[in-house]
C-alpha positions as a printed Julia matrix, in Angstrom:
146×3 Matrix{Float64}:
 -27.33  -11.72    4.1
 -29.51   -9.37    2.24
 -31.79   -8.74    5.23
 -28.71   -7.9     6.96
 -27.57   -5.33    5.02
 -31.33   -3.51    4.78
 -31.65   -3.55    8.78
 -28.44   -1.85    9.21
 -28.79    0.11    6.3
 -25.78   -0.55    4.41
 -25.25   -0.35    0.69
 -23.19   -2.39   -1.29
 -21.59   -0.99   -4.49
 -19.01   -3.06   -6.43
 -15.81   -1.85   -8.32
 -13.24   -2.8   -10.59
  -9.56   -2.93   -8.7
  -7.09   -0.87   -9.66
  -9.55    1.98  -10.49
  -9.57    4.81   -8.18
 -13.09    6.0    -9.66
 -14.77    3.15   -8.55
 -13.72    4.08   -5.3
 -12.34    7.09   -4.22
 -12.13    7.08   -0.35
 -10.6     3.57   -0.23
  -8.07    5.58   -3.15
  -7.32    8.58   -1.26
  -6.17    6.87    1.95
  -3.8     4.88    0.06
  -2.57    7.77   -1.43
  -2.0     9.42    2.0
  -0.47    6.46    3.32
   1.85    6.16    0.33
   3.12    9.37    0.71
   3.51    8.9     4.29
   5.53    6.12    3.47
   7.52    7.4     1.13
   8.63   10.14    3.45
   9.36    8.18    6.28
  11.34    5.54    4.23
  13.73    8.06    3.25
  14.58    8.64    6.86
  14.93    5.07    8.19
  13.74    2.17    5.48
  14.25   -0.48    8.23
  11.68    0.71   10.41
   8.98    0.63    7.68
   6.92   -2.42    9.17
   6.32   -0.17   12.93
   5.74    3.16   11.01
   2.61    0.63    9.07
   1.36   -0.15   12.78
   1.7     3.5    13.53
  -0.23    4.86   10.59
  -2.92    2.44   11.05
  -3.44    3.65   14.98
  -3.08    6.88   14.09
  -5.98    6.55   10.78
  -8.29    4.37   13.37
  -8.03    7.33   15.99
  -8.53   10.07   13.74
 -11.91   11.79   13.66
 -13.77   11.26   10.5
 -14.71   14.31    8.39
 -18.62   12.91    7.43
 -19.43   11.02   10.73
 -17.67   12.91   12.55
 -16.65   10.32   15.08
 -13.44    8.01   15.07
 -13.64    4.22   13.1
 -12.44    2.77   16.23
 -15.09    4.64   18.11
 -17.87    3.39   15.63
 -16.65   -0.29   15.87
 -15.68   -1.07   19.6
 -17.77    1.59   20.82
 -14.8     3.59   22.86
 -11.97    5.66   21.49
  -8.81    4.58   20.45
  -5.72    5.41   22.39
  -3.77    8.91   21.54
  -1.02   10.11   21.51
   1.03   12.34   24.55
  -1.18   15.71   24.69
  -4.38   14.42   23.24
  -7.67   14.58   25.12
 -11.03   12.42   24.25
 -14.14   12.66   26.24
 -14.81   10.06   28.14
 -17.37    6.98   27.27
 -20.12    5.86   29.9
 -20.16    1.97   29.67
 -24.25    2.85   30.0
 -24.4     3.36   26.46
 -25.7     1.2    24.11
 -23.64    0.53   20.95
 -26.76    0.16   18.73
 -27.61    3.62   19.36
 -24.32    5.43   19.06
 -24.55    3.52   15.25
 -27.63    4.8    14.67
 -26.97    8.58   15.53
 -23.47    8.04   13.8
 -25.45    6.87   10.58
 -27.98    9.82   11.02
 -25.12   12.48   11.65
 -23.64   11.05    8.35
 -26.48   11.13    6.2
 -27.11   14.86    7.11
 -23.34   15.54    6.65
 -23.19   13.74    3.48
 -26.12   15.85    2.25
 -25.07   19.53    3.61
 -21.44   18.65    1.53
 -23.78   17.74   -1.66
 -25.36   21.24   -0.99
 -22.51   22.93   -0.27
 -21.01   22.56   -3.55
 -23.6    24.81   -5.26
 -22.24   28.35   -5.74
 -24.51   31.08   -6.49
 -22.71   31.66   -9.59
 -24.84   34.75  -10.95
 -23.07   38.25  -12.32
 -24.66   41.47  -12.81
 -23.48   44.01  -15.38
 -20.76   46.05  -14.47
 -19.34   43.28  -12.34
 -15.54   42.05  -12.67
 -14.79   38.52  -13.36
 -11.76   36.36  -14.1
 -11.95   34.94  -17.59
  -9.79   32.01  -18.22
  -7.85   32.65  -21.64
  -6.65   28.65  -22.97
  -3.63   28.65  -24.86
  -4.03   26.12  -27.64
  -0.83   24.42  -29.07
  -1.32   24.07  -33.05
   0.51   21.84  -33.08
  -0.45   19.03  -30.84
  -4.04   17.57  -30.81
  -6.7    18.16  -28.75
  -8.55   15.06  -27.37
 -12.1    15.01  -27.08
């Protein structure tokens, strides 16, 4: 199984459940759909079981930020259905599904990397310039954990 993994480049990493360090995409879309949820059961509670099938269509379908390409696309190698007034490109049946995952795993690497790079700020401040200066109120009262 290991040589499996190394040809197709994937990398396992392990974490604890219920910690949403250890894994913060997985995290985040349960988040999302929670809220969702909690939204929609407000509305109508005994439709919650087709609004699950809905919000897994609609995450499948959605284009993802660092491969820029849709899960469903990326597994069955053609797009998911839309919804009314939605376009996709079409998909040529020519194309071979081992290279679409290949320039899908390129296009994320480099994506991955410019949003690693794109964090750094040129942060320097000359004399003269104005900055904001954050002033921390400290309560004397309660304790300040390290």
């Amino acid at each position: 199984m290991g040589d499996f993994y190394q040809e197709h480049e994937i990398q396992l990493t392990f974490s604890t459940p219920y910690h949403p360090q250890g894994n913060s995409i997985t995290e985040r879309l349960h988040r999302t759909l929670k809220s969702v949820f909690a939204s929609l059961s407000k509305c109508q509670p005994a439709k919650l079981p087709e609004f699950l099938t809905q919000c897994h269509q609609v995450l499948n379908a959605a284009v993802h930020e660092i491969t820029r390409e849709q899960p469903y696309y990326l597994m069955f190698n053609c797009h998911a259905h839309r919804f009314i007034g939605t376009t996709l490109p079409q998909v040529n049946d020519e194309i071979d599904i081992s290279f679409n995952l290949d320039v899908a795993r390129q296009t994320s690497k480099e994506n991955s990397g410019e949003s690693k790079c794109g964090e750094k700020k040129d942060q320097s401040v000359d004399i003269g310039d104005l900055v904001w200066v954050k002033k921390e109120q400290i309560n004397p009262s309660k304790e300040r954990k390290l």
